[in-house]
C-alpha positions in Angstrom: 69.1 -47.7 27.1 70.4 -51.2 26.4 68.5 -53.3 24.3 67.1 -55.7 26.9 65.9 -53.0 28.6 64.1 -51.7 25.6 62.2 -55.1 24.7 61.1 -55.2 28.7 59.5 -51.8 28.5 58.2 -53.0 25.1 56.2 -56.1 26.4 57.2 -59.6 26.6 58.6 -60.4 23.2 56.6 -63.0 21.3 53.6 -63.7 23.5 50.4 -64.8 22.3 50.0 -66.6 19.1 52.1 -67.0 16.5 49.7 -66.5 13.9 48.0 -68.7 11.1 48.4 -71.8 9.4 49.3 -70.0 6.3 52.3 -67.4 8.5 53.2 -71.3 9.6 54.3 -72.5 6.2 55.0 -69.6 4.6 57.7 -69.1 7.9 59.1 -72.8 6.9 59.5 -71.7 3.2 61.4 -68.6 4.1 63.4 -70.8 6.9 65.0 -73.1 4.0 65.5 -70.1 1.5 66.7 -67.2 3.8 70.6 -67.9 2.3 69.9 -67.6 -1.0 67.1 -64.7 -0.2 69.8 -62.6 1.4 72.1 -63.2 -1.5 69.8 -62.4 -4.3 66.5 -61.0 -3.1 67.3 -58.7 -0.9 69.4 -56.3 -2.2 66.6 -56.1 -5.2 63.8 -54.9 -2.6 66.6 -52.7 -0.8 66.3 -50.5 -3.8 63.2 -49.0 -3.1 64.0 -48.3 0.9 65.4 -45.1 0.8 62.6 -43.6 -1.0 60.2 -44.7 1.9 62.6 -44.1 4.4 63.2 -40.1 3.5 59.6 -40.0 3.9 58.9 -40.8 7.8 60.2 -39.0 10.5 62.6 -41.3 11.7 64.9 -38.2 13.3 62.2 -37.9 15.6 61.6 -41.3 17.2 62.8 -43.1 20.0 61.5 -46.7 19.2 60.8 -48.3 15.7 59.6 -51.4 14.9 60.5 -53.0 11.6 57.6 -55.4 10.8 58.9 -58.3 8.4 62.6 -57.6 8.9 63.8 -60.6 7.3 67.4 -60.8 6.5 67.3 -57.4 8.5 68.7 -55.4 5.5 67.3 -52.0 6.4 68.0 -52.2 9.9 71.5 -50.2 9.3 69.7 -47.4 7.0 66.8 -47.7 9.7 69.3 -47.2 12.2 71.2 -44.3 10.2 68.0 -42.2 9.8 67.2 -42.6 13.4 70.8 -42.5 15.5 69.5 -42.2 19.1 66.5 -44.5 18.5 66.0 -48.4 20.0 65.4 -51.0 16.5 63.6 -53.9 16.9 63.3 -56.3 14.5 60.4 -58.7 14.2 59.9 -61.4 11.9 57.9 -64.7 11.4 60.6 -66.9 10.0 63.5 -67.7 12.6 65.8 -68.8 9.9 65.5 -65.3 8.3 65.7 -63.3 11.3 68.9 -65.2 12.9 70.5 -63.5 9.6 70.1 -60.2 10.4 73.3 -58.6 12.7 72.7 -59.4 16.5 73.0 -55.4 16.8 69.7 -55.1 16.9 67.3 -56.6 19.0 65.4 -59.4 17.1 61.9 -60.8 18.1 59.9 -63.9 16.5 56.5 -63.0 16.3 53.7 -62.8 13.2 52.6 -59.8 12.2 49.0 -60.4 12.6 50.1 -60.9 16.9 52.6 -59.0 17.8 53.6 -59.4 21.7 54.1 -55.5 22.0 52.1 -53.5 24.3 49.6 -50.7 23.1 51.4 -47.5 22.1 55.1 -48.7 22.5 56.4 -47.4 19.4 57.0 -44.0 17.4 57.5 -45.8 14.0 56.9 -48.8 12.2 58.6 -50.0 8.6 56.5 -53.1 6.7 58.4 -53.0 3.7 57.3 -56.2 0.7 55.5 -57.3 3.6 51.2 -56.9 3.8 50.9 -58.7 0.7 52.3 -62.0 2.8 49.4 -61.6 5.6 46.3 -63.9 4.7 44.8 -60.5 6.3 46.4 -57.4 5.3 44.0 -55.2 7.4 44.1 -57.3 10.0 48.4 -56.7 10.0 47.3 -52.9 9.9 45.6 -52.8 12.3 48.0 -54.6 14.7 50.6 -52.6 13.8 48.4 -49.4 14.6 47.9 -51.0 18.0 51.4 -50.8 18.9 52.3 -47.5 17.5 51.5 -44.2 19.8 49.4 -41.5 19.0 50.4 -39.5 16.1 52.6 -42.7 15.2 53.9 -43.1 11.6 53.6 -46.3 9.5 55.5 -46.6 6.4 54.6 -49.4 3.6 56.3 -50.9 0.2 54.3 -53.3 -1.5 54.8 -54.4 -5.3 52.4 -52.6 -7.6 50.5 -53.8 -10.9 52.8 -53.4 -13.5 55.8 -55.6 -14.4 57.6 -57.1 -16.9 60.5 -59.9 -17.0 60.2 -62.4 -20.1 62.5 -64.9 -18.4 59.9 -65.3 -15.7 56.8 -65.5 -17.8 58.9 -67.9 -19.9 59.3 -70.0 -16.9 55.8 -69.3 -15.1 54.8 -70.8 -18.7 56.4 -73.7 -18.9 55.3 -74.5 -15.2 51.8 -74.6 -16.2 52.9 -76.4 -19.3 53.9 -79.1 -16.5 50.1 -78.9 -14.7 51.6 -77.6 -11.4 49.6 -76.4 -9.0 49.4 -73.1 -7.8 51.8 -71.4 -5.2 50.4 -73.0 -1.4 51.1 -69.1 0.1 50.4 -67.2 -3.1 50.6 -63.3 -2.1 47.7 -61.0 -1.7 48.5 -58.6 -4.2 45.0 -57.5 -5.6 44.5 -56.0 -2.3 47.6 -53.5 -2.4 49.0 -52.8 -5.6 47.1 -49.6 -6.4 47.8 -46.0 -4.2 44.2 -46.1 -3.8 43.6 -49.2 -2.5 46.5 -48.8 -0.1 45.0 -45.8 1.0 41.5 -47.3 1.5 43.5 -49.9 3.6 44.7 -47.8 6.1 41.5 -45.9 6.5 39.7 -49.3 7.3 42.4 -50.1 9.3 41.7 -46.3 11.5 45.1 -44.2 10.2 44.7 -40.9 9.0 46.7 -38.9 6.5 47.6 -41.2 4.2 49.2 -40.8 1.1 50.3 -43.5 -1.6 52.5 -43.3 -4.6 54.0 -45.5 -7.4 57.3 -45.8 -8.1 59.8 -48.8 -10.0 62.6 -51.1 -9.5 64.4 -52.2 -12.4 67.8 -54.6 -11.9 69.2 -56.7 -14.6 71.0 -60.4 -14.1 72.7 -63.2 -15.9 70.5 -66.4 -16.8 72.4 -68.3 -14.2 71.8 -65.9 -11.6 68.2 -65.6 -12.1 67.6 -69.6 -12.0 69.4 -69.7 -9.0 67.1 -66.8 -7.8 63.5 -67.8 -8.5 64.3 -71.7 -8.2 65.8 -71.1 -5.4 63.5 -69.2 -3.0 59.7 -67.6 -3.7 56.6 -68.4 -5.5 58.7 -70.4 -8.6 60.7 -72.3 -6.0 57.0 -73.5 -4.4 55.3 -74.0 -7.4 58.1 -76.7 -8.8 58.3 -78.5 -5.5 55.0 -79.7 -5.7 55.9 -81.3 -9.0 57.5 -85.3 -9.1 60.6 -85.2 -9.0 60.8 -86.1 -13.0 58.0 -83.8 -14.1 60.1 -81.4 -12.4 63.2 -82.5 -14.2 61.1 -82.1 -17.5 60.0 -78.7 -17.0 63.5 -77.2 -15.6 65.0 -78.8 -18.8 62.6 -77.0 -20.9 62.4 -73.8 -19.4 66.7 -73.9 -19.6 66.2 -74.5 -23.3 64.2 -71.4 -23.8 65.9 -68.9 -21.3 69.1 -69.5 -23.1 67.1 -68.6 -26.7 66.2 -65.1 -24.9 68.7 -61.9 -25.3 70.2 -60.4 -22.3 67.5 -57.9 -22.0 65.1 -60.8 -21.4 66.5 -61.0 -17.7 65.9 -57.3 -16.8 63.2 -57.1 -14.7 60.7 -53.7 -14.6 58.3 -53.7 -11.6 56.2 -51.1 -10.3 56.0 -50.4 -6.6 53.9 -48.4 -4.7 54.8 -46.8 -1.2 52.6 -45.5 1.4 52.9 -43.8 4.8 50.2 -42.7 7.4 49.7 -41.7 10.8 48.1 -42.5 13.8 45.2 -39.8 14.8 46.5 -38.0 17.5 43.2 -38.4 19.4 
């Protein structure tokens, strides 16, 4: 089955809207960082994929759907678990998508509305994803829609824990500075406890879920972590709605005290919590 003929059978790739206001801009911020994101985000979520991976039944499926691909960095591992399925890719932001290899067929669309028809696939993957929806059970339930009976959903979001001095240091000195919050701040309160997660997919009609915690910890160099959180996410929003000299100010500032901090103030500890679940067979 070629990959055009898999997206036919599918549906007609991205029909219907393309979601809200807030998938809009949010789409436009990941457009101008997906470089950079590749380079240094990326790999840092990848670390927790395998974990959720190993736990759906990817050997079994024909069709999977990975719901906020992005870059498209676990499409090969996707594609590695599952050797004779069709991978589709679907994201909101072109500019992240058009990085992710052409192998695999990749679709535009918002994961509130995705141009799928009922039942059309055996797996879906929403990995660092739900928390981005202005409606997390809303994206549940659309994903549910598109996944067949006894269909398996698998889910990464960040947990509550974490720690990274170099970021509170700079999160500090930004509201030393007055600026405002992040315009697409995530949704995390809703989906950084197993339980909650759980409760999720219940409201959103799945059945045997199960949730669990787990970690990622990476360390980096001070210039690679400015380059990192200045250059794409919630840091990199919050300081462009500064002028352009309170800006200069606070960057100045928060240079000054990262290069005070010890090496181990750039390792970053953050707990993550994965969750899979099924579609009810009837």
């Amino acid at each position: 089955m070629t990959s055009r003929q898999s997206r036919r059978e599918l549906g007609p790739p991205g029909v219907g809207p393309h979601g809200s206001t807030w998938g809009r801009m949010l789409a436009r911020h990941y457009d101008s960082e997906a470089a950079l994101y590749e380079e240094l985000w990326a790999p840092v979520l990848a670390l927790a994929s395998k974990e959720l991976l190993n736990s759906l039944p990817l050997k079994e499926a024909d069709r999977i759907v990975d719901v906020g691909s992005g870059v498209g960095t676990l499409l090969p591992a996707i594609q590695k678990g599952a050797p004779q399925a069709t991978v589709i890719a679907v994201d909101r932001s072109p500019g992240m998508l058009q990085r992710a290899s052409p192998v695999f067929a990749r679709v535009i669309m918002d994961a509130t509305a995705l141009g799928f028809r009922p039942g059309a696939f055996d797996v879906a993957i929403m990995t660092f994803v739900l928390f981005h929806l202005s409606d997390p059970l809303h994206g549940l339930k659309e994903t549910r829609r598109v996944l067949k009976r006894g269909g398996a959903i698998g889910t990464i979001t960040w947990g509550k824990a974490a720690t990274c001095p170099a970021l509170g240091a700079l999160a500090s000195r930004l509201d030393m500075h007055h600026a405002h919050p992040d315009p697409c701040p995530p949704q995390h309160e809703l989906i950084n406890d197993p339980a909650e997660i759980v409760e999720l997919f219940k409201a959103a009609g799945f059945a045997a879920e199960r949730a669990w915690g787990g970690w990622i910890e990476h360390e980096e160099s001070r210039d690679t972590f400015l380059r990192r959180v200045t250059g794409s996410g919630p840091i990199k929003r919050r300081l462009e709605l500064l002028s352009p000299e309170a800006r200069r100010y606070c960057l100045r500032g928060a240079d000054e005290d990262l290069a005070k901090m010890p090496p181990e103030g750039f390792q970053t500890r953050r707990q993550v919590v994965f969750a899979t679940a099924r579609v009810p067979d009837s």
